[in-house]
N, CA, C and O atoms as a DFTB+ gen file, in Angstrom:
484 C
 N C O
     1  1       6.635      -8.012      11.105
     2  2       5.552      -8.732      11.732
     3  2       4.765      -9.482      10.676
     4  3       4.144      -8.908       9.782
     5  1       4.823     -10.737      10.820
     6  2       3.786     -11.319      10.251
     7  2       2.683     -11.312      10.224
     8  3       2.367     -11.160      11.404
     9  1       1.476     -11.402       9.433
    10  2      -0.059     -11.407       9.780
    11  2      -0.623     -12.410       9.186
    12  3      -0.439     -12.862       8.056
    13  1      -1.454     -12.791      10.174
    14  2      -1.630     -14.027       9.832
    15  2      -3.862     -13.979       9.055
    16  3      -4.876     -13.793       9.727
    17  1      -3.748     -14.212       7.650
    18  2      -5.015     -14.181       7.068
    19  2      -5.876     -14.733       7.780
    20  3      -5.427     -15.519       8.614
    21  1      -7.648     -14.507       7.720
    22  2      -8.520     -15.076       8.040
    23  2      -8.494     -16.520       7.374
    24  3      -7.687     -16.837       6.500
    25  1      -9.308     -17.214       7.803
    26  2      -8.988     -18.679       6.955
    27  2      -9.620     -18.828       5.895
    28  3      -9.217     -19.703       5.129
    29  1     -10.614     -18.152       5.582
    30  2     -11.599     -17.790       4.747
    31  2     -11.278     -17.305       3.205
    32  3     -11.820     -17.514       2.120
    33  1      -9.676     -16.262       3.816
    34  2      -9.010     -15.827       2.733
    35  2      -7.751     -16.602       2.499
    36  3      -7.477     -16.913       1.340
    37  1      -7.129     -16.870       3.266
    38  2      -6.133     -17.944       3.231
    39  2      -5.790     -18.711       2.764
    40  3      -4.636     -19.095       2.569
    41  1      -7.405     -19.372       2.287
    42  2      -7.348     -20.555       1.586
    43  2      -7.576     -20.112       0.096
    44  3      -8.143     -20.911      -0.650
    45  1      -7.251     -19.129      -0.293
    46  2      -7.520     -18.380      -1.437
    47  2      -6.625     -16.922      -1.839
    48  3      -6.707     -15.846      -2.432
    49  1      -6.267     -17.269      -1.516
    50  2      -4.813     -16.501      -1.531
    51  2      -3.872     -16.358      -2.619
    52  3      -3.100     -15.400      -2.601
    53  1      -3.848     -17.035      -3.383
    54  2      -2.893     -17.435      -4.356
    55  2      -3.674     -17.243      -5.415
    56  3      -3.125     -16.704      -6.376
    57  1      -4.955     -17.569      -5.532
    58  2      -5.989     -17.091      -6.383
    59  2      -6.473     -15.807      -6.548
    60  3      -7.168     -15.477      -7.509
    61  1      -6.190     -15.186      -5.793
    62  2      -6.912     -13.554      -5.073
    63  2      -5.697     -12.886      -6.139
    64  3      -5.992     -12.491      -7.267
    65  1      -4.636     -12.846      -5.718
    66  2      -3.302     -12.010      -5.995
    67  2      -3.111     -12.525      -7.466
    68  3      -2.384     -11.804      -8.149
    69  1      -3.579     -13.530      -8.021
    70  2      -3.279     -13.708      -9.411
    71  2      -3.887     -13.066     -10.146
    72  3      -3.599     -12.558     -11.229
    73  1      -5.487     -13.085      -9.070
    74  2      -6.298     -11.968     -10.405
    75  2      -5.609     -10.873     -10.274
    76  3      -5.296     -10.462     -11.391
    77  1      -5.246     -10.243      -9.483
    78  2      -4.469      -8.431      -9.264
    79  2      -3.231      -8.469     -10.164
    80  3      -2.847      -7.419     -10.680
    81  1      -2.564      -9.656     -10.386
    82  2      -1.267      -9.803     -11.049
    83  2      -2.079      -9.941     -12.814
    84  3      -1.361      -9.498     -13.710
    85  1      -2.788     -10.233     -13.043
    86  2      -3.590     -10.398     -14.408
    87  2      -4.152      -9.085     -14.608
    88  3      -3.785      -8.333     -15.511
    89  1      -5.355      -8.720     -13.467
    90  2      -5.847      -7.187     -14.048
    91  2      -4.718      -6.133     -14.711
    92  3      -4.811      -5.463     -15.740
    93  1      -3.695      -6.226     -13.813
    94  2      -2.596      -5.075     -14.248
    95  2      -2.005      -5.524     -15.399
    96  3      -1.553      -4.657     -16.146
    97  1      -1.919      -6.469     -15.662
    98  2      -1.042      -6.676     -16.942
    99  2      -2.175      -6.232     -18.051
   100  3      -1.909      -5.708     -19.133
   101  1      -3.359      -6.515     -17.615
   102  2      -4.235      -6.139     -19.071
   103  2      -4.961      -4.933     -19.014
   104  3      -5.965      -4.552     -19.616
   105  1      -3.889      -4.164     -17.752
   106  2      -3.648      -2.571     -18.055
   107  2      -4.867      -2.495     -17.254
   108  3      -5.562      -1.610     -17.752
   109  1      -5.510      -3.071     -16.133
   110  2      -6.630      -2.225     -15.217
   111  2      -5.962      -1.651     -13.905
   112  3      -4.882      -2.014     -13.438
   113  1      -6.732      -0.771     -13.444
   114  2      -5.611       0.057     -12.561
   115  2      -6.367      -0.713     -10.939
   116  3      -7.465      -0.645     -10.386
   117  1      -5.161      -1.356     -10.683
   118  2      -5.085      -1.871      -9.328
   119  2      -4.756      -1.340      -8.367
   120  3      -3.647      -0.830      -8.209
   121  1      -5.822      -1.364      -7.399
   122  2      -5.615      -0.502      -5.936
   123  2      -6.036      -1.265      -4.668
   124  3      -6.977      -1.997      -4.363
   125  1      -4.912      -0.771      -4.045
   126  2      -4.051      -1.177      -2.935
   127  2      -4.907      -0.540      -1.968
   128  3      -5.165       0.633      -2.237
   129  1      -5.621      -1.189      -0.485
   130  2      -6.453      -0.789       0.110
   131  2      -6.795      -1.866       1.153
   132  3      -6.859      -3.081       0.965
   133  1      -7.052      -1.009       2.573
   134  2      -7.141      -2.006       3.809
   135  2      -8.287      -1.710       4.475
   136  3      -8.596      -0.520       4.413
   137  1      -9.079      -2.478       5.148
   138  2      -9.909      -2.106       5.851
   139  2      -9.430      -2.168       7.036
   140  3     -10.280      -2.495       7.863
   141  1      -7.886      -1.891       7.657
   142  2      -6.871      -2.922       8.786
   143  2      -7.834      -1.915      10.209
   144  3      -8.484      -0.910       9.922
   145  1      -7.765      -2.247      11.111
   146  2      -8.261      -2.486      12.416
   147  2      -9.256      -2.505      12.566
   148  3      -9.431      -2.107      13.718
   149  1     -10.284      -2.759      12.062
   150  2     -11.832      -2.772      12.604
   151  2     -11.871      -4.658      12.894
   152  3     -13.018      -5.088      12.781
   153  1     -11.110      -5.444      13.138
   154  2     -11.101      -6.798      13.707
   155  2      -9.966      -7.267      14.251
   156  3      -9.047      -6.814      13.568
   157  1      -9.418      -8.131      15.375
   158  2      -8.722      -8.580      15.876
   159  2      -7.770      -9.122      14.587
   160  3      -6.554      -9.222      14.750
   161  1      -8.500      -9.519      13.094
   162  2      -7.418     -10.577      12.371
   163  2      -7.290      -9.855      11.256
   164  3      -7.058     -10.447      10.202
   165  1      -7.464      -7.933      11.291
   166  2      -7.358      -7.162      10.421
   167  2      -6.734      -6.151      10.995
   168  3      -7.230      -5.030      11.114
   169  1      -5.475      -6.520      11.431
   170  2      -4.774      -5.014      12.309
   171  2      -4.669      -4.280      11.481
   172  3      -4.873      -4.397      10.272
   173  1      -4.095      -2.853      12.521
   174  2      -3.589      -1.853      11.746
   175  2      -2.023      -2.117      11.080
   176  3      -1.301      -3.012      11.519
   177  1      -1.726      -1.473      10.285
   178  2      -0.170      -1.956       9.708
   179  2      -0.179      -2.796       8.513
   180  3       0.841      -2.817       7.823
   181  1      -0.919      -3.300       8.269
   182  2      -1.184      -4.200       6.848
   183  2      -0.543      -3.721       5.622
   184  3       0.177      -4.263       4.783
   185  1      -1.085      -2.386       5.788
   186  2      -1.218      -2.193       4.205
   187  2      -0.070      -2.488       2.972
   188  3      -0.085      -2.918       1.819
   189  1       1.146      -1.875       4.160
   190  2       2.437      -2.035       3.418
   191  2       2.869      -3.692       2.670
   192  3       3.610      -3.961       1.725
   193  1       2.086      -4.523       3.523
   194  2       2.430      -5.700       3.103
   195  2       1.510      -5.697       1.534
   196  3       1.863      -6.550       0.720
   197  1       0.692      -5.026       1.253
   198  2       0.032      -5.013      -0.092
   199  2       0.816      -4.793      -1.617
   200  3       0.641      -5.262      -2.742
   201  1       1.985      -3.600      -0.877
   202  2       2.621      -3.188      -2.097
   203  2       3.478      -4.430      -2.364
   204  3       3.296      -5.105      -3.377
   205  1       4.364      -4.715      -1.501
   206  2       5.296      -6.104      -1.286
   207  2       4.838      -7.500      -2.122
   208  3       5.620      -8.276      -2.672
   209  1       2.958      -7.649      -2.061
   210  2       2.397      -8.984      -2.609
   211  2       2.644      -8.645      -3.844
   212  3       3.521      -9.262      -4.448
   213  1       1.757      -7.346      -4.634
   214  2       1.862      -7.031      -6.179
   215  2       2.978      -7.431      -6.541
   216  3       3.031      -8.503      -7.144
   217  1       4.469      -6.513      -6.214
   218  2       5.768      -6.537      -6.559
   219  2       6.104      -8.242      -6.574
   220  3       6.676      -8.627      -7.594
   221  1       5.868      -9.044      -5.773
   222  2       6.090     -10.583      -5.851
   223  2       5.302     -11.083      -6.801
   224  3       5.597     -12.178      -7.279
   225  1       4.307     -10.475      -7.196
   226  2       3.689     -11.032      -8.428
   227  2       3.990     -10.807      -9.696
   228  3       3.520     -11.388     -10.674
   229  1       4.956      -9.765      -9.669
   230  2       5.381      -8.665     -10.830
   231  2       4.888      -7.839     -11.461
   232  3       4.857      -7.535     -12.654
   233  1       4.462      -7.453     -10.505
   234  2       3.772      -5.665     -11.035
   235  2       5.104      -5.091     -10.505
   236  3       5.588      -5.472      -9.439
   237  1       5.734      -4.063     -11.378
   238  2       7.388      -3.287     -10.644
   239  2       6.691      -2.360      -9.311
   240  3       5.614      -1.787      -9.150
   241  1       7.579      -2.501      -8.711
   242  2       7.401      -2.167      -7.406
   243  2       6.747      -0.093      -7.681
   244  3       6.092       0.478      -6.809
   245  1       7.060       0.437      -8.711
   246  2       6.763       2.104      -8.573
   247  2       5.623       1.634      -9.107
   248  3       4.835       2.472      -8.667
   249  1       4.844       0.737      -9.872
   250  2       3.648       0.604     -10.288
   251  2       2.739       0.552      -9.018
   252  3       1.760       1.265      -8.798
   253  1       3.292      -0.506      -8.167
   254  2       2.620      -0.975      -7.162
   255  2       2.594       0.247      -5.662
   256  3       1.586       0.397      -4.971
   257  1       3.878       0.974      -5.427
   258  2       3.238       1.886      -5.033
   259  2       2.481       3.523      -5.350
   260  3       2.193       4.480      -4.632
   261  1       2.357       3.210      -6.854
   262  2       1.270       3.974      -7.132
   263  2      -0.347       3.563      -6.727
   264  3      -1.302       4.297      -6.473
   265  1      -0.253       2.313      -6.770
   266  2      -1.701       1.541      -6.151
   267  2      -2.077       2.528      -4.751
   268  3      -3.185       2.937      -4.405
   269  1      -0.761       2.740      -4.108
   270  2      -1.435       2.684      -2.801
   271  2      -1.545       4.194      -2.498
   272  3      -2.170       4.760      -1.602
   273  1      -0.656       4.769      -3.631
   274  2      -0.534       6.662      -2.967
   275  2      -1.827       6.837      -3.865
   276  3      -2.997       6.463      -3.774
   277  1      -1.013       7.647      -4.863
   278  2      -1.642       8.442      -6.009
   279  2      -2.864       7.962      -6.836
   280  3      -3.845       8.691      -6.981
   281  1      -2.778       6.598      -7.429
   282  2      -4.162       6.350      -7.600
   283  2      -5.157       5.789      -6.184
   284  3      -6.379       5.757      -6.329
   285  1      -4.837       5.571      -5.500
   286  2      -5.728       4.940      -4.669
   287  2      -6.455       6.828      -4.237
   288  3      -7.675       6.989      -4.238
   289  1      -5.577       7.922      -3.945
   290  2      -6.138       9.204      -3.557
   291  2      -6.888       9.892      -5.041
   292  3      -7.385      11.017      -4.982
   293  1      -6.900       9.224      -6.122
   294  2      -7.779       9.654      -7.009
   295  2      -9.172       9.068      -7.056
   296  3     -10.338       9.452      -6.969
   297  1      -8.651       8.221      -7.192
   298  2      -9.864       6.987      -6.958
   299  2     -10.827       7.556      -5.420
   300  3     -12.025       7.270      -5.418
   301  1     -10.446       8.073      -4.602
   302  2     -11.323       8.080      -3.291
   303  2     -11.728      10.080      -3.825
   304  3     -12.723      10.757      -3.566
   305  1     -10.722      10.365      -4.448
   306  2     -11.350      11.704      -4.789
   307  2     -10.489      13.134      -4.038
   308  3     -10.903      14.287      -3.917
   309  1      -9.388      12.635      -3.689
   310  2      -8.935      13.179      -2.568
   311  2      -7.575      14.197      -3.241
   312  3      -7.083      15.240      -2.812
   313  1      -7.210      13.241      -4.653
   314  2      -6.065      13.765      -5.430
   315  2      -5.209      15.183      -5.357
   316  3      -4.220      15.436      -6.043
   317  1      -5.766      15.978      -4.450
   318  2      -5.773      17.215      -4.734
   319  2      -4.597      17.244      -3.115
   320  3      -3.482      17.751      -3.239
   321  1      -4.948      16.775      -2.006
   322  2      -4.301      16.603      -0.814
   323  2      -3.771      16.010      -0.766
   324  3      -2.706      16.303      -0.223
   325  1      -3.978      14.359      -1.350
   326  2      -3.476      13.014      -0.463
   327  2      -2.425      12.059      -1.884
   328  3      -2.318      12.507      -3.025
   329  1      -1.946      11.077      -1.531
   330  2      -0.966      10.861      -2.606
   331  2      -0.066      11.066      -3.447
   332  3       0.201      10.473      -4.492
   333  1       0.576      12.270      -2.759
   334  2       1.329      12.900      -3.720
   335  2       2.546      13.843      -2.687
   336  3       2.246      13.725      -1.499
   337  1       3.593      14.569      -2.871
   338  2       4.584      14.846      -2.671
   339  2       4.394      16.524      -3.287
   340  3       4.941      16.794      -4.356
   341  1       3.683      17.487      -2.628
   342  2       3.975      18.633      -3.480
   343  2       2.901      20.063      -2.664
   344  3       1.837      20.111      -2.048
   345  1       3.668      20.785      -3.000
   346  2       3.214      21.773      -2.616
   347  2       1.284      22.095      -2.434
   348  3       0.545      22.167      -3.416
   349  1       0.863      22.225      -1.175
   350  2      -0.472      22.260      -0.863
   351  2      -1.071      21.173      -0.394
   352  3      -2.181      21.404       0.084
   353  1      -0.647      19.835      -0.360
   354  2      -1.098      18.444      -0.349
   355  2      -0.538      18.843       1.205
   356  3       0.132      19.707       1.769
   357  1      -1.287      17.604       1.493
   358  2      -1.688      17.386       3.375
   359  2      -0.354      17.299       4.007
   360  3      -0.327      17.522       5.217
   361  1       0.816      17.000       3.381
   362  2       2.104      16.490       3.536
   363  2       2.160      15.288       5.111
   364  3       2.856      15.253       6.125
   365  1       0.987      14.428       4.549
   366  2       1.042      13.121       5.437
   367  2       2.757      12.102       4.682
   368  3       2.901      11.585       3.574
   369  1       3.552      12.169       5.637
   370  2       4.266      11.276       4.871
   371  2       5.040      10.213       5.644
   372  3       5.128      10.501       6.838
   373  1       5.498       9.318       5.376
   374  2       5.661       8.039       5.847
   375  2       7.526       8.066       5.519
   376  3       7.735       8.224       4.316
   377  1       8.826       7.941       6.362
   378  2       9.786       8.276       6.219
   379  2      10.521       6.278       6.051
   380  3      10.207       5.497       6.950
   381  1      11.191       5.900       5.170
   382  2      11.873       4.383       5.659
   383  2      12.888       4.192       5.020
   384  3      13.381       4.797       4.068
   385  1      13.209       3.274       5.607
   386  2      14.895       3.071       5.496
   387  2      15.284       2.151       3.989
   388  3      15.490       0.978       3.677
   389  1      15.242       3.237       3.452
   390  2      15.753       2.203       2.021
   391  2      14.873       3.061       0.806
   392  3      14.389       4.184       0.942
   393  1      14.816       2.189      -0.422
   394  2      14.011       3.063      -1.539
   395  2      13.011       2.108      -1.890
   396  3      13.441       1.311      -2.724
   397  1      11.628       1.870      -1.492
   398  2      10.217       1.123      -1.853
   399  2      10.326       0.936      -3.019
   400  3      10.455      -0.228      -3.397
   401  1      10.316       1.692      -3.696
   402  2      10.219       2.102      -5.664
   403  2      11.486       1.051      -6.325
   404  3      11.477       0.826      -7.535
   405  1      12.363       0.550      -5.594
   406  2      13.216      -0.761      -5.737
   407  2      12.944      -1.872      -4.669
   408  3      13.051      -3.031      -5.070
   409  1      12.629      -1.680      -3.453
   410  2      12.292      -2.814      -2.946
   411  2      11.314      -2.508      -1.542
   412  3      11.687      -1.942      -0.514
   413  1      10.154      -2.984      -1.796
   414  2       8.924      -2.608      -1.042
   415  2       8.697      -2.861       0.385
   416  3       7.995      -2.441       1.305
   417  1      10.175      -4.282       0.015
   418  2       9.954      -4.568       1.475
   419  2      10.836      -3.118       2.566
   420  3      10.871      -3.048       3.794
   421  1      11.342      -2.303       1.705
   422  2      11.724      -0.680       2.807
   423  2      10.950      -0.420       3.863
   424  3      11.368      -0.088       4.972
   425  1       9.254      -0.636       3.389
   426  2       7.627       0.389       3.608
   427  2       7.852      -0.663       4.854
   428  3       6.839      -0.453       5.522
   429  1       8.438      -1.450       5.392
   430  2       7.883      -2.397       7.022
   431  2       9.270      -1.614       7.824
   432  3       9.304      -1.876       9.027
   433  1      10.073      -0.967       7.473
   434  2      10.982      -0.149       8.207
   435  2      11.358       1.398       8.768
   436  3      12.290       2.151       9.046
   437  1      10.107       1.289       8.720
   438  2       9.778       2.538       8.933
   439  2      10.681       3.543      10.162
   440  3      11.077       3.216      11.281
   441  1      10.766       4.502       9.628
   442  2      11.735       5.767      10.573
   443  2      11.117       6.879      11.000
   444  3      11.383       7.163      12.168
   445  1      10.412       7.574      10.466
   446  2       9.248       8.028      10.722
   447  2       8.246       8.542      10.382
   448  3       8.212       8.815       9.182
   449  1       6.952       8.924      11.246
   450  2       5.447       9.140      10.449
   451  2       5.638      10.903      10.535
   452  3       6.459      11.465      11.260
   453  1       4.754      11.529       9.689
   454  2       4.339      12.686      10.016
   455  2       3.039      13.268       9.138
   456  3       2.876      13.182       7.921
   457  1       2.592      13.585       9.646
   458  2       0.561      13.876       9.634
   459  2       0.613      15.414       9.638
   460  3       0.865      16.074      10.646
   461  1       0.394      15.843       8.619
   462  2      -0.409      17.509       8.214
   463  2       1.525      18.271       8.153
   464  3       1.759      19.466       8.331
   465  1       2.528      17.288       7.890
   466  2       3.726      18.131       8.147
   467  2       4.677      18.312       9.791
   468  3       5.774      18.829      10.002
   469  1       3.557      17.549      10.866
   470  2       4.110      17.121      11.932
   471  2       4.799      16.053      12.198
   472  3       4.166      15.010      12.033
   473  1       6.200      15.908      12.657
   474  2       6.328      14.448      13.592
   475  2       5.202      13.866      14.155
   476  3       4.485      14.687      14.727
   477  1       4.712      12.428      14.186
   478  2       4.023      11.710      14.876
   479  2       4.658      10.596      16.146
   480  3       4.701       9.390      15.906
   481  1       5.050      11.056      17.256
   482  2       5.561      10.357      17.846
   483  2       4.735       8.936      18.214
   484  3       5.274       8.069      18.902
């Protein structure tokens, strides 16, 4: 699914993602983050398209989804549950068809969700 930007950002777009493609190279830690459904032109589902922009900018794709797990759950403070793969953590996990960590565009193919260790139908 495509999404289509506010126009506001749209028109700035190419400028936005260069700074994120610059911070990381001069080693600042970039994080990946949505405010998606609180507006008609901010659905839910976004986010994945975040890791996908970095990686097109050339940040390597395991950099970029570190943006969105592990540091983004340090950064909010959460490190201990959220972002991570391991014993005691919330085991929210997101299942897709392919390997993200080589090509990001996997994270829009999703197979399935599961929340606290449950299927999410």
């Amino acid at each position: 699914m495509a999404v289509e930007l506010p126009k506001a950002i749209a028109a700035h777009i190419e400028e936005i993602l260069t700074v994120f493609r610059d911070l990381h190279k001069l080693g600042a830690k970039v994080v990946i983050g949505s405010d998606a459904g609180i507006a008609p032109d901010k659905p839910h589902d976004v986010l994945p398209h975040g890791v996908g922009d970095l990686a097109r900018l050339g940040v390597p794709p395991v950099d970029a989804l570190i943006s969105v797990t592990s540091m983004a759950a340090r950064l909010c403070r959460v490190e201990g549950r959220k972002g991570r793969i391991a014993a005691g953590a919330d085991a929210d996990l997101l299942a897709v068809n392919g390997d993200p960590s080589q090509d990001p565009a996997a994270l829009l193919d999703v197979r399935a969700v599961f929340r606290a260790g449950a299927r999410v139908r």
